[in-house]
Backbone bond lengths (Angstrom), bond angles and torsions (degrees), N, CA, C in turn:
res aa  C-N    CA-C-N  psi(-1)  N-CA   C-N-CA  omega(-1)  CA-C   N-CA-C  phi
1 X - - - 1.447 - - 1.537 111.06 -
2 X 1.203 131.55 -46.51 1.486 138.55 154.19 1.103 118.28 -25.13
3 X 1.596 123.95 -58.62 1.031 131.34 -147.17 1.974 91.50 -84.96
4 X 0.885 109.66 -36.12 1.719 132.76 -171.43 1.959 98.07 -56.22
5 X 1.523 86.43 -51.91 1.639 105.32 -178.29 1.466 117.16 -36.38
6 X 1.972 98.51 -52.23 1.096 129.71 -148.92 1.892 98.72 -70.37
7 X 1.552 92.15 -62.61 1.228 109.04 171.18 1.462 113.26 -35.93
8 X 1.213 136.13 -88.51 1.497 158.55 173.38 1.361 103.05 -18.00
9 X 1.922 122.87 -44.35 1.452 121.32 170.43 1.411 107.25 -64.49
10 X 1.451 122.14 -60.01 1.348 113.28 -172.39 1.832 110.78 -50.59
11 X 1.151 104.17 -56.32 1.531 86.70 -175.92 1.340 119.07 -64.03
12 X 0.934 137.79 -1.30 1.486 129.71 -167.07 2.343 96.61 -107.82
13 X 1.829 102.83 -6.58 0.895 102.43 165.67 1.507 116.55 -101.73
14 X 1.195 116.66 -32.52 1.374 121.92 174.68 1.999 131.24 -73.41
15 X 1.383 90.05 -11.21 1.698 95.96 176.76 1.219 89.70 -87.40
16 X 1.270 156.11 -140.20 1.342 144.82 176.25 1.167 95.71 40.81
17 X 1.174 148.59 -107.81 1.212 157.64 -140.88 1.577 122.94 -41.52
18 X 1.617 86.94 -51.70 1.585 119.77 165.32 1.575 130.73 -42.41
19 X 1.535 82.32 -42.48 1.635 106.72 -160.06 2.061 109.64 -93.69
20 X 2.048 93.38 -30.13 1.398 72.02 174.31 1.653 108.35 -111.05
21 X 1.363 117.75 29.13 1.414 125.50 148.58 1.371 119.12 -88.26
22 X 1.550 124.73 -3.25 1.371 114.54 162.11 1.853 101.27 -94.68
23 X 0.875 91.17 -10.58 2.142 85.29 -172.28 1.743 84.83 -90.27
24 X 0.944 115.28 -34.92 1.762 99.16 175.12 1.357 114.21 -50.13
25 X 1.526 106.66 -63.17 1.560 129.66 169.03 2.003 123.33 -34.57
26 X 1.371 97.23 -53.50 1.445 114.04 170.35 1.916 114.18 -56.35
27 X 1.751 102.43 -42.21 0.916 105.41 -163.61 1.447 101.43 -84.50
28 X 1.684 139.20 -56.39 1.418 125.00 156.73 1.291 126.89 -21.06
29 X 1.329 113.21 -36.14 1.685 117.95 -178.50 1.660 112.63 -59.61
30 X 2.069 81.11 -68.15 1.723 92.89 164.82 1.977 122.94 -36.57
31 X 1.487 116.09 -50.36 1.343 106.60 169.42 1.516 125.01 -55.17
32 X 1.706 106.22 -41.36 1.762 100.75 173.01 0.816 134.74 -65.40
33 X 1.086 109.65 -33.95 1.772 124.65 178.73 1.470 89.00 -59.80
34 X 1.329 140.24 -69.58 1.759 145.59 -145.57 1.913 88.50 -69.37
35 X 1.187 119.63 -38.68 1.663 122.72 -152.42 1.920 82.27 -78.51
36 X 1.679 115.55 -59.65 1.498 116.30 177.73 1.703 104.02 -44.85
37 X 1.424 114.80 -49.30 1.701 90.23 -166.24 1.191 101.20 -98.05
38 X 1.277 136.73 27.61 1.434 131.16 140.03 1.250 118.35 -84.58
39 X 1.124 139.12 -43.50 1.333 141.94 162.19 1.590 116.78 -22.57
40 X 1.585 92.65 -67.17 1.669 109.17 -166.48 1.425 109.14 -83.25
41 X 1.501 121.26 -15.97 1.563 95.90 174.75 1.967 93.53 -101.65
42 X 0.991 120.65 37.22 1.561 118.59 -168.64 1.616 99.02 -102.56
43 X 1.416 110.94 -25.69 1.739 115.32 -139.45 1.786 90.72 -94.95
44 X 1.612 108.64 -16.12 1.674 97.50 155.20 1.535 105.46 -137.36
45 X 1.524 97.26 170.91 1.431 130.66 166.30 2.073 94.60 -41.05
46 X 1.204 123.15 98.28 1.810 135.80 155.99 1.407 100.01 -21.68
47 X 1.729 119.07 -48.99 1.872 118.61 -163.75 1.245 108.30 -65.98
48 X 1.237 119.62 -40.80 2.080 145.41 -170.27 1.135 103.69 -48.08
49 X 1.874 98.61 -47.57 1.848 104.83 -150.47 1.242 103.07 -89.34
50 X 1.122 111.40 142.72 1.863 132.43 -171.61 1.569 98.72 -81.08
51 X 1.355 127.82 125.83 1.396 145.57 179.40 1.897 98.25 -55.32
52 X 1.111 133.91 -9.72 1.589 142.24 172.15 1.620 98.60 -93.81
53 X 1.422 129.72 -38.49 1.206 111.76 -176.32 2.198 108.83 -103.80
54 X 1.174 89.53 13.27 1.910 89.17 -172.39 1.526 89.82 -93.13
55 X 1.763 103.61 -41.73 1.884 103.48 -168.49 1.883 101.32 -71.23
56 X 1.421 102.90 -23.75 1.493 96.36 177.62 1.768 136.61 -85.16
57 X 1.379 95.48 -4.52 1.456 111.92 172.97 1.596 101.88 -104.95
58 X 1.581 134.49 -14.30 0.736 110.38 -172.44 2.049 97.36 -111.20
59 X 1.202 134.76 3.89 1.320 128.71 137.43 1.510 122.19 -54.85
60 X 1.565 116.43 -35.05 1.167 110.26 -170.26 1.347 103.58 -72.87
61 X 1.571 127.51 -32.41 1.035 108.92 170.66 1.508 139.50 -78.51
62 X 1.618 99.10 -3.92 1.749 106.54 -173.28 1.819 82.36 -88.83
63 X 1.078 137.48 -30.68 1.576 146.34 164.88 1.969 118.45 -32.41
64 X 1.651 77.60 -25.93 1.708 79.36 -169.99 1.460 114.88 -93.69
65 X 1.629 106.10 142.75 0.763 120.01 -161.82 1.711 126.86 -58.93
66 X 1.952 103.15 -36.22 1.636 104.36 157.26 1.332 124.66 -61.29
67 X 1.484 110.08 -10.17 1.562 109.55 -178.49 1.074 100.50 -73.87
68 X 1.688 135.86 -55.61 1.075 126.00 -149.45 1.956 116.25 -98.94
69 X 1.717 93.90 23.40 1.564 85.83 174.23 1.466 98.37 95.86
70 X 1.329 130.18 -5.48 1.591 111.39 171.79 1.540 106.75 -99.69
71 X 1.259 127.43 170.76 1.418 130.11 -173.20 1.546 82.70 -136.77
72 X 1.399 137.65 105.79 1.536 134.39 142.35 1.667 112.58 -36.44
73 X 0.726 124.18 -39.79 1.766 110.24 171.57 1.357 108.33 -66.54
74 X 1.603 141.81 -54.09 1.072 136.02 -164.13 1.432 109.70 -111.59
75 X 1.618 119.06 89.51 1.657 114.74 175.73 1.497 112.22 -43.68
């Protein structure tokens, strides 16, 4: 029964825990992604750029791999 106890505390400490270290996670992402497509539509004049090359720099970046939660250094 202790041991049951024991259990039942940790989880009721660790979901919480879990949950707002992925909204941390979500939310860093959310900033890179905004900091990446600020960057790349920054480096010209918005009027210049052809609506074929704005949607195509900005897939490449929803394409990338830190965008979507992978880290190439750590599989």
């Amino acid at each position: 029964m202790d041991f049951l106890s024991i259990v039942v505390i940790e989880a009721v400490i660790l979901v919480p825990s879990v949950l707002r270290r992925e909204r941390e996670l979500l939310t860093y992402l959310k900033a890179l992604s905004t900091a990446q497509a600020t960057g790349a539509l920054s480096t010209q004049d918005l009027d210049q750029v052809s609506t074929a090359v704005l949607l195509e720099r900005l897939s490449t970046i929803q394409a990338n791999e830190v965008v979507l939660g992978r880290c190439p250094l750590y599989p």
